[in-house]
C-alpha positions in Angstrom: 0.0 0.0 0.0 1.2 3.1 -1.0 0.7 6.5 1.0 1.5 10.0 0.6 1.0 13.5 2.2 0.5 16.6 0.6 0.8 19.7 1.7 -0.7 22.9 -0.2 0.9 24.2 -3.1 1.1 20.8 -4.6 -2.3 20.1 -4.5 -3.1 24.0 -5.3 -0.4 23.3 -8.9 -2.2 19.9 -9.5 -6.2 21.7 -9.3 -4.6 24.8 -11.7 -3.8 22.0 -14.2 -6.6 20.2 -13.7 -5.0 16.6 -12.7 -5.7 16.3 -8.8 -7.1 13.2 -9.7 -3.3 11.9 -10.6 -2.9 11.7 -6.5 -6.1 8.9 -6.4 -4.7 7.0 -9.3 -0.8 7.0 -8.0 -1.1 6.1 -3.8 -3.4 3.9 -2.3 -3.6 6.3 0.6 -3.6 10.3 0.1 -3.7 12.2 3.3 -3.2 16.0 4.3 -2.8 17.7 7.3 -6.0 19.4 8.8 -3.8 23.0 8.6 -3.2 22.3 4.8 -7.0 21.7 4.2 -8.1 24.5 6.6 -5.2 26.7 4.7 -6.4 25.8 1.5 -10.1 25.0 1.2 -11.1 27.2 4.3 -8.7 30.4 3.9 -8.4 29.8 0.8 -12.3 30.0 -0.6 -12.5 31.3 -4.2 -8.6 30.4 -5.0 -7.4 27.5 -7.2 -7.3 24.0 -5.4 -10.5 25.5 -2.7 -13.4 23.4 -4.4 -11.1 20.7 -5.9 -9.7 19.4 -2.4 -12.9 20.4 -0.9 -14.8 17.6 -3.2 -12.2 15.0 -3.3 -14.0 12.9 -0.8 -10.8 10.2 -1.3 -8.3 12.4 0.4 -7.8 11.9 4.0 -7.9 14.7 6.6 -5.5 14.2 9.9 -4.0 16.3 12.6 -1.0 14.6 13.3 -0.1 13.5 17.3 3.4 14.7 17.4 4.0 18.3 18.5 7.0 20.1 17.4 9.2 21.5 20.5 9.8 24.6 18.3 7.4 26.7 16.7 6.6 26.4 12.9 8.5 29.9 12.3 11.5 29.4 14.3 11.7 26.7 11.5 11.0 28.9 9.0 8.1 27.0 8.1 4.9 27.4 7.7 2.2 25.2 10.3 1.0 23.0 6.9 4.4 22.4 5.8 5.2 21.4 9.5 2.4 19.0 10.2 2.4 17.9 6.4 6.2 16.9 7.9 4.9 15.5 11.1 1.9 13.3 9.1 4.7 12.0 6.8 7.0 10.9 10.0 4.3 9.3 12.3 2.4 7.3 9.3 5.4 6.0 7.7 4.6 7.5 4.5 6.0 6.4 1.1 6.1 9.8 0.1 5.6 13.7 1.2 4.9 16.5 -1.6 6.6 19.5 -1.1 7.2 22.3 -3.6 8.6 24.8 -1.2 12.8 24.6 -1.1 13.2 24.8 2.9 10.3 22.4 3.4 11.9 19.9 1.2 15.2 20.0 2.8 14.0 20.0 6.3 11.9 16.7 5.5 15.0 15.3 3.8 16.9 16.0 6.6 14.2 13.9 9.0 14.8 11.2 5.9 11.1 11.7 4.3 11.2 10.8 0.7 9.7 14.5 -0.7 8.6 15.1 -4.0 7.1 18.1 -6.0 4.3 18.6 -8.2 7.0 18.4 -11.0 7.8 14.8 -10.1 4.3 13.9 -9.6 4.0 15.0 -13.5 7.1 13.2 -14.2 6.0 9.9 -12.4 2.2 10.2 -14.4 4.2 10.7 -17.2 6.6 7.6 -16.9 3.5 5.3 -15.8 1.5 6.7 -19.3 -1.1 8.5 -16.9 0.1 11.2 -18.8 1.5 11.9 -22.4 4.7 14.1 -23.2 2.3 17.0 -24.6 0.2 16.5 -21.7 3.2 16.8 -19.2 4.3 19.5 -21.1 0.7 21.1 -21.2 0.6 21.0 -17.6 3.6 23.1 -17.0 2.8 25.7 -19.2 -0.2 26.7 -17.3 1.2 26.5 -14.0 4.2 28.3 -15.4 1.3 31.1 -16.2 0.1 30.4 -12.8 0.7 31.9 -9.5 2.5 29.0 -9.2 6.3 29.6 -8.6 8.7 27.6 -10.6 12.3 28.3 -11.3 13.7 28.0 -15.4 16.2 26.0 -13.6 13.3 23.4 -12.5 11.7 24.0 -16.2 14.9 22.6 -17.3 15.2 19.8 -15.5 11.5 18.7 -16.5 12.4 19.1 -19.9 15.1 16.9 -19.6 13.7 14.1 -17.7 11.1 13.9 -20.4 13.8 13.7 -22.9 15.1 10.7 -21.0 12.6 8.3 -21.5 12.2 8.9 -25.0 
């Protein structure tokens, strides 16, 4: 079984693109932390990724049991990225998406396997969830998005792609 937790922007860059439904299809389990959801779908009413988490009755909501001793900005994290950390360390997860750069190296450093939306298209891609143009599709938009990704990152995409051709 297969489980992964997500914290906001990936699930915000997967509803822009319209392929939320790639989480359902690629873990058994798909879980967020109660601050993502209420960060997202609460705070975040009328905003891409609101209605689309909001309706996706297969994701999980859970507040994790661990505390951290230090407070989510003393981290410099925010409290989703924190509990989305927490989730993925108390449930043993296979994976934890994280777009964000110091929430991806903090959860390395606590030896969670992260991701990014990126990979999540790269995986879909590689499993033929998704096709080249589609993959390629996808980043457009968000690159048109509020979404925030780096021409570096664009480059690596493009290359991974190339790869498996």
């Amino acid at each position: 079984m297969s489980r992964v937790i997500v914290n906001s922007t990936p699930l915000i860059a997967l509803s822009i693109v319209g392929r939320l439904d790639l989480l359902r299809t690629m873990f058994d389990e798909v879980i967020v932390a109660d601050s993502v959801y209420q960060e997202t779908v609460m705070q975040g009413q009328g905003k891409p990724g609101a209605n689309e988490l909001e309706r996706a009755d297969w994701i999980q909501v859970r507040i994790p049991h661990a505390q951290s001793a230090l407070p989510p900005a003393l981290l410099g994290l925010d409290p989703g990225e924190l509990d989305t950390i927490l989730l993925a360390q108390e449930l043993q997860a296979d994976w934890v998406l994280i777009d964000e750069k110091l929430g991806r190296r903090v959860a390395q450093a606590l030896g969670v396997p992260v991701q990014g939306t990126l990979g999540i298209l790269l995986a879909a891609y590689h499993t033929a969830q998704l096709t080249r143009e589609d993959a390629e599709a996808a980043v457009r938009t968000l690159r048109h998005s509020t979404v925030r990704l780096s021409s570096q990152l664009l480059d690596w995409f493009i290359v991974q792609l190339d790869r498996e051709e």
